[in-house]
N, C-alpha and C positions, 0 to 999 in steps of 0.2 A: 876701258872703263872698269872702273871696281866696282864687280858684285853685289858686294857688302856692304855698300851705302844706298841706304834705301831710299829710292825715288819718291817724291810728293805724288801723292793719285790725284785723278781731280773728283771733283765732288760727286759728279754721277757715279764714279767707281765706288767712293765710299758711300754714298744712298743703296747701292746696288747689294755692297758685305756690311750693310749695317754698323758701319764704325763707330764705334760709341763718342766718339768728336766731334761729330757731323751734330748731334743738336748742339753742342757749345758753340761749332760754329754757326750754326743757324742764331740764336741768341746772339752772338758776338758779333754780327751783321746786323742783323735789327738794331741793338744797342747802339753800334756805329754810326749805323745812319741816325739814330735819333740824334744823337750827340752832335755829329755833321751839321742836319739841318738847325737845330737848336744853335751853336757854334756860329755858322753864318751867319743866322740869322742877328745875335746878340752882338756879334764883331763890326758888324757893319752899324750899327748906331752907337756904338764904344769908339769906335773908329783904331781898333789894334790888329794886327796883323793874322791875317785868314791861314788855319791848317789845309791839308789837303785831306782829303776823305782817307789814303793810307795811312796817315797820323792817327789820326781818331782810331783806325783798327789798327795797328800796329806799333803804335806808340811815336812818340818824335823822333826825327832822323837825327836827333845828338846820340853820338856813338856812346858817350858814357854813362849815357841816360843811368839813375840810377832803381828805378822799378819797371821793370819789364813785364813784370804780370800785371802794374796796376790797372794801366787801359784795357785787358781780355776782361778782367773779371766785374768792372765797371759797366764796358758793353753787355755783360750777359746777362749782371742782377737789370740794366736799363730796360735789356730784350724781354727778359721774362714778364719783366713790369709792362714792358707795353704791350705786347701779347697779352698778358692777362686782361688788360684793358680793353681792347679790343674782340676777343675770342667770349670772354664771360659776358657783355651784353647782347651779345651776336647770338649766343646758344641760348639764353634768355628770352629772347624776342623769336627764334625758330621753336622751341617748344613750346610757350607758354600759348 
């Protein structure tokens, strides 16, 4: 095996050396799922064909797909958005 290609860690490794990735992928997950469940939900009364939750975070499985970052950065402006949503009336209602 070559050295020199660096292995993917898993995510408690990167939580553990603080990878500066790990919140994008935290965001890019959240955003995912939101997309996912939204996605289902709308496809099934459209009646057009269901992604799989890989899709949504990792883009379509067309090999020439032609934007690769569009679904990361999608998922994480979605993630922050809905973290905010959530985190800001929560810290609102624990202090006030």
């Amino acid at each position: 095996m070559n050295e020199n290609i660096p292995k993917k860690r898993s995510v408690l490794v990167r939580f553990i050396t603080a990878d500066p990735y790990l919140i994008g992928d935290f965001f890019n997950y959240i955003g995912g799922t939101m997309r996912w469940l939204f996605g289902k939900i709308t496809r099934i009364f459209k009646n057009k064909p269901k992604f799989e939750f890989k899709e949504y975070i990792n883009g379509p499985k067309n090999p020439d797909y032609y934007d690769q970052m569009g679904h990361g950065l999608n998922n994480i402006l979605i993630g922050i958005l809905t973290f905010l949503t959530l985190i800001i009336p929560l810290i609102k209602i624990i202090f006030d």
